[in-house]
N, C-alpha and C positions, 0 to 999 in steps of 0.2 A: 675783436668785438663784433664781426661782421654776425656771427649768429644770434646777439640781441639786436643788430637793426632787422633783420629778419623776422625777429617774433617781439614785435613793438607792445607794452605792457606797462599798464600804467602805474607799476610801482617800480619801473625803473627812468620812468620822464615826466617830468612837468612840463610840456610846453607853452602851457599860458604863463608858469613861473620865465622863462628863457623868453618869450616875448614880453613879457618885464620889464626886463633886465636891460633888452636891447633895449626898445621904447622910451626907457628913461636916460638912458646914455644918448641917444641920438639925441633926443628934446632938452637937455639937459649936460651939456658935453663938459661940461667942469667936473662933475661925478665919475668922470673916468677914473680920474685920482684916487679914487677911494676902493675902487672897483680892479683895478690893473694887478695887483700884487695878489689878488685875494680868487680870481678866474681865469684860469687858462681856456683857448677853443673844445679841449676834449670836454668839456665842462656841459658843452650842449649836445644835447642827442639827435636833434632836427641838423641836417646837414648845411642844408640853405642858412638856420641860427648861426650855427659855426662858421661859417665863412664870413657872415658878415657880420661876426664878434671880431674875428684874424682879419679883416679889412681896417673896423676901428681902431683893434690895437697897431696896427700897422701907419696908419697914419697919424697916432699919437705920439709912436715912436722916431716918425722921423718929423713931426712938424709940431708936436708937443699942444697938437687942439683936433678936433676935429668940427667936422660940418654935417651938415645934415646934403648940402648940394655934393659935398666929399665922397660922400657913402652913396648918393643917389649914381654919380656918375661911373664908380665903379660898380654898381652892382647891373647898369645899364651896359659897360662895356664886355664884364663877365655874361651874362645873359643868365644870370639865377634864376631871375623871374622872367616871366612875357612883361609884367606890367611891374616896375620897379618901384614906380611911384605908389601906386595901390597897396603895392606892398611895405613900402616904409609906413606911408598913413596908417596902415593897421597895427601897426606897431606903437607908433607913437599914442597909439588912442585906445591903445592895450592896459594902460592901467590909468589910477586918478589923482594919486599923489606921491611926493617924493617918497615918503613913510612908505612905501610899497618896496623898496628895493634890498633894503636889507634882508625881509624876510624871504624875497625871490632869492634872493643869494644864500642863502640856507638852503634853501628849497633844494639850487642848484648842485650844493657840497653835497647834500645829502643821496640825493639820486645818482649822481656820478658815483659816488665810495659804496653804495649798491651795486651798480652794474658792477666794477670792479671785483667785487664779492663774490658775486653770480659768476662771473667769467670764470675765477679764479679755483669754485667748486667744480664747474663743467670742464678746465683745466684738469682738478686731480682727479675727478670721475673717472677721463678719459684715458688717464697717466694707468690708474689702477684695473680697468679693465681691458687695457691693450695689453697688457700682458710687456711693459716696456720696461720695466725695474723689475728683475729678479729678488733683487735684496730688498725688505720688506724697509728698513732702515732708511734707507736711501727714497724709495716713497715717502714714506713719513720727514724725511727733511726737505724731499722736495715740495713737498704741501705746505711744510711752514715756513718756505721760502716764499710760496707763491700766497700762502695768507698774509704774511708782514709785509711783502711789496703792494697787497690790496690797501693796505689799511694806514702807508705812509701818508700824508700829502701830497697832493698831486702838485705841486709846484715843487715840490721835492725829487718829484721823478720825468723832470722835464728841462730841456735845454740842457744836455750834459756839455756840448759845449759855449763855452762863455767868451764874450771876447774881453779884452785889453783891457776895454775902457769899466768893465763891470766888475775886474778882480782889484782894477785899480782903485776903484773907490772903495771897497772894503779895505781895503790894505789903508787909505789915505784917514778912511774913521775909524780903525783898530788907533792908529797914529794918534789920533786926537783923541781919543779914548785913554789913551797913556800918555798924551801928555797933561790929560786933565786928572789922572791917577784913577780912573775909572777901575775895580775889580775886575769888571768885565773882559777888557783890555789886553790879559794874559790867561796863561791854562793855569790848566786846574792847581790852586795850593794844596799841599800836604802840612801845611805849619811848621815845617821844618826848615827853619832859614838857612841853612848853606843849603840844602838841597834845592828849595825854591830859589836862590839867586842862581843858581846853575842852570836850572830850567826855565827860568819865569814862570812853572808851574808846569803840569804836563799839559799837552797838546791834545785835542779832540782827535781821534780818528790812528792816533800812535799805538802803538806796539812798544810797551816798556819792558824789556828784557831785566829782570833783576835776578843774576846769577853768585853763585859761591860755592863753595866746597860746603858739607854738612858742619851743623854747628856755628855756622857766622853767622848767625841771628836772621837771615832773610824774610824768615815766616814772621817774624817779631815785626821787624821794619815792616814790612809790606800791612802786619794788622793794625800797629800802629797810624799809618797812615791812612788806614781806611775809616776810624775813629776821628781823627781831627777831618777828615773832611765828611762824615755823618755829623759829627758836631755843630756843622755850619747849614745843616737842614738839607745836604746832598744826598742823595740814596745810591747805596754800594750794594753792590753783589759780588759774595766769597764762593768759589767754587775750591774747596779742601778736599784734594782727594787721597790726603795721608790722613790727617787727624780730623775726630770726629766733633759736629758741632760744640760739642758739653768742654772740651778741651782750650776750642777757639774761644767759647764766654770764658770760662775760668783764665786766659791768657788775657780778654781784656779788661776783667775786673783786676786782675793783679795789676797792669799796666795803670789801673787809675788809682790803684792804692798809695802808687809809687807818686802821681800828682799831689795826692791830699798829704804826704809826707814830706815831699817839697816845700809845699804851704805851712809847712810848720802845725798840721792839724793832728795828725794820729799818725802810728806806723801799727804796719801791719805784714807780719812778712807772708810770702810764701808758705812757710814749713806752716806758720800760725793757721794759714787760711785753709792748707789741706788737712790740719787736724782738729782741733777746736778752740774758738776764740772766746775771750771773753765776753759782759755784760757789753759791759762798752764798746768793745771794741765789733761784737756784733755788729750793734746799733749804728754804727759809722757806715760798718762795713752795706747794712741793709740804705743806706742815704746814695750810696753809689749805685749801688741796683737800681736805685730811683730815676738816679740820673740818666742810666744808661737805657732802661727799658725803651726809650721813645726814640731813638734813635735808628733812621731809615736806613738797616744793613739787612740784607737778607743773607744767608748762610744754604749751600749746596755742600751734603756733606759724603757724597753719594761716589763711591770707588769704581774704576771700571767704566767711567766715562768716554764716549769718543769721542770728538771732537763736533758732530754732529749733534749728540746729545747736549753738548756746551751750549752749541749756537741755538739752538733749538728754546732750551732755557731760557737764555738771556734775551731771546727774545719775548718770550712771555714776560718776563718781570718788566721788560722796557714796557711793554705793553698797560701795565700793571701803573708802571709808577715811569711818566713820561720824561721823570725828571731826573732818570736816571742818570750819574755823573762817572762812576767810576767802577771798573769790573778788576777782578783780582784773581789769579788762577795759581793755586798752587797744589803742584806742580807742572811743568810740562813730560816730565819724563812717565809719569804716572796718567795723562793721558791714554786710553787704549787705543792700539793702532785698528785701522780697518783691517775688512777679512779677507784683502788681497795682500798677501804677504810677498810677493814673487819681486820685490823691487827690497831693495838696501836700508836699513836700519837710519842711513843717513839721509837717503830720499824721503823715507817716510815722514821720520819728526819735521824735515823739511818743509813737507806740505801742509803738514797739521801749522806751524807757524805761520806760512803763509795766510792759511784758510783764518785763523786766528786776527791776522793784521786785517784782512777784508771784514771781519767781524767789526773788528773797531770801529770801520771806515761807514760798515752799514749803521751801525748804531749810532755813529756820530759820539762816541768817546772814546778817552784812554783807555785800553787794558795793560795791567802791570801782569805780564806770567811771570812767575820763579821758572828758575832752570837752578839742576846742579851740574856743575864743570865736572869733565874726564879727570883720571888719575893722574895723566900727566904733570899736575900742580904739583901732586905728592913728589916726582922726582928731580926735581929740579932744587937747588940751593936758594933763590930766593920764589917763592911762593907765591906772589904778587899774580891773581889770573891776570892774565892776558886775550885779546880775539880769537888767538891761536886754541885756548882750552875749551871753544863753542864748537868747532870743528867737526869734531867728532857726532856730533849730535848734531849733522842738517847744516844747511845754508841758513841758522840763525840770524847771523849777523848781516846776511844779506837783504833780508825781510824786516829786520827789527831799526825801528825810528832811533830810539834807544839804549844803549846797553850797559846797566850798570853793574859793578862789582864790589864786593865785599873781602874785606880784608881785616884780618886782627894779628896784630902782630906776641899779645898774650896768647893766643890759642895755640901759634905755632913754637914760639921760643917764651916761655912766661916766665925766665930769668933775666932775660935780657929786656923784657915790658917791664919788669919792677925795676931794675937797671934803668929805665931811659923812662921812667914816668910815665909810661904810655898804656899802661893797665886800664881795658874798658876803653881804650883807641880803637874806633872801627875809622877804616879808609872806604870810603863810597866811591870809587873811580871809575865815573865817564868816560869807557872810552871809546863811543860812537855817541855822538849828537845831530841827528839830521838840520835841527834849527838850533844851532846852538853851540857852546864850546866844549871842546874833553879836557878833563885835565880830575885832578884828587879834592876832596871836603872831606870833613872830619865831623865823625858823628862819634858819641861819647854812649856806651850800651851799657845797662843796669842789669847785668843777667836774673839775678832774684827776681826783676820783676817784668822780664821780656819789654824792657820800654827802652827807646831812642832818645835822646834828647840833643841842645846842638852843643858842639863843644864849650863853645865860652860856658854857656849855662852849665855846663859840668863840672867846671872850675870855680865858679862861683858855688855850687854847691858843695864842693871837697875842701871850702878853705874853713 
């Protein structure tokens, strides 16, 4: 930032707002409280402000008050000023009522997240006329790296290390948050109870691996879940790079046809809706489009994506819709790889997975990618994937928080699933949980109408 202290401009500093700010904290030392969480030092653009904002938080931090003689004597032993006294008095007689400091603290967000801006253009300026990126691609992700880290919060991108006693206390109110049944409490629900007792929900910042051989419903599951948690007012982003938008709606209007014929209200199959319904059965059909229109899912239906253009994406809709909850990728093998090919098919999806898991981590959510497993399932006698089937495709397993798998035992022996009652048995088995246990849940699959539901509830609906 040294070239905006350089060419000082008064639309990137208020310094009467930053003499403010101080002024009322010193006069006023109880206001820290409200002030501490919400301003970091980078915050002030005058150097002398800054140090003796990092002086007051410094002695709030270790003596939980501050003084006015507190600040005097350190800025007397620092030598900031010739005259330290002069200088707090001008401070303190910098503004005339409390009502003043809110809107200095606006003041202050806003000129900071400017500068940051400004740097951030003379950053790719500089990127794109040095001639430092060949690959035009790679500029263009470095810009919207270097736009999204403008435009985070700055108490977001400060103190990456934390100590003991600050992870402790989240960890001890997550704690009381569950034991008072808070929502908040766990990750994210998909409404699907065996899956949600397995997970307690997904995790912010995780990498969910949901892999299978073609044909085990993956896409179903994964759209499914991304509808029960739009339902709850979360906004999702589909990135589809086998089928196209018109495919994914038609999959989840079928999927809700299959609710309301639960409920005992209509049925409606499949063959009916791809060829012509009736009056009525229209008119049902047009109350689910109702339903579903409003519903915060955005859809990427776009082939030939790299992984760059993923990130890239997803950060603008984050941008878009702050309340982003959940991203969805499917697939990973359809991924395109970058245009350095001279490394291993295996390194490659390697890093795209990894790059993938940092994704999660910047954006502060889950992503579920689909993978499909090597052929090796096919030769084997029992069929069951394994870790062993991600192999082939990269250090998934080693990058991924999560890995679940998909199993039907109708798909592969459908005499022996009407045999053992187990027709429309899907096995969902965990077997990598970073927070959590592995082990098999039972999801019950509707293929007519690409929807999940949990077992028991399938049994109750077959009697």
């Amino acid at each position: 930032m040294s070239s905006l202290i350089e060419m000082p401009d008064t639309q990137l500093m208020d310094l009467n707002a930053e003499r403010q700010v101080l002024g009322i904290l010193i006069k006023h030392p109880a206001e820290v409280d409200n002030v501490v969480d919400r301003l970091r030092p980078i915050h002030f653009y005058d150097l002398a402000h800054r140090r003796i904002y990092e002086i007051i938080l410094d002695l709030y931090h270790k003596r939980g008050r501050i003084s006015y003689t507190q600040i005097y004597n350190e800025l007397r032993n620092e030598r900031i000023t010739d005259s330290p006294a002069e200088f707090l008095i001008s401070l303190t007689e910098s503004f005339v009522s409390l009502s003043e400091l809110e809107p200095s603290i606006q003041v202050l967000q806003t000129k900071y997240n400017v500068r940051r801006l400004v740097e951030a253009a003379d950053q790719i300026k500089g990127a794109a006329l040095g001639n430092k990126f060949d690959d035009v691609e790679e500029l263009q992700s470095r810009a919207q790296q270097l736009i999204f880290d403008a435009t985070i919060n700055a108490q977001d991108s400060e103190d990456d290390a934390k100590s003991l006693l600050e992870v402790l206390n989240k960890c001890y109110i997550n704690l009381i948050r569950r034991r008072e049944g808070s929502d908040d409490a766990y990750g994210l629900s998909v409404r699907l109870p065996a899956i949600d007792a397995m997970t307690t929900g997904f995790k912010k910042k995780d990498l969910i691996i949901l892999a299978a051989r073609p044909s085990m419903g993956k896409t179903a599951l994964a759209l499914n879940m991304c509808v029960n948690v739009a339902k709850r007012n979360i906004p999702v982003l589909i990135f589809s790079l086998e089928m196209d938008d018109e495919q994914i709606g038609d999959r989840i209007v079928l999927s809700e046809f299959f609710s309301r014929k639960q409920a005992g209200d209509f049925e409606i199959t499949s063959y009916e809706y791809q060829t012509k319904l009736s009056d009525e059965q229209f008119l049902r059909a047009q109350e689910v489009f109702n339903d579903l229109y409003n519903l915060p899912i955005r859809i990427v239906d776009k082939r030939g994506l790299t992984c760059a253009d993923i990130r890239a994406k997803a950060r603008k809709v984050k941008a878009e819709m702050p309340d982003l909850g959940l991203i969805v990728i499917d697939y990973l093998q359809l991924i395109k790889p970058p245009a350095d090919m001279n490394r291993s098919w295996a390194l490659i999806v390697g890093e795209i997975v990894r790059e993938l898991r940092d994704l999660a981590g910047e954006l502060d959510l889950p992503i579920i990618l689909l993978s499909q497993l090597n052929r090796g399932v096919e030769s084997r006698e029992n069929k069951r994937p394994m870790m062993s089937d991600l192999r082939d495709s990269g250090n998934i397993e080693e990058f991924a928080d999560v890995v679940m798998f998909l199993y039907r035992e109708d798909y592969y022996h459908p005499d022996l699933a009407a045999q053992n009652g187990t027709q429309g048995l899907v096995e969902v088995i965990f077997a990598k949980q970073r927070k959590g246990p592995t082990g098999t849940v039972h999801l019950r699959f509707i293929k007519e109408y690409t929807r999940f539901i949990d077992e028991f509830q399938g049994k109750v609906g077959s009697a």
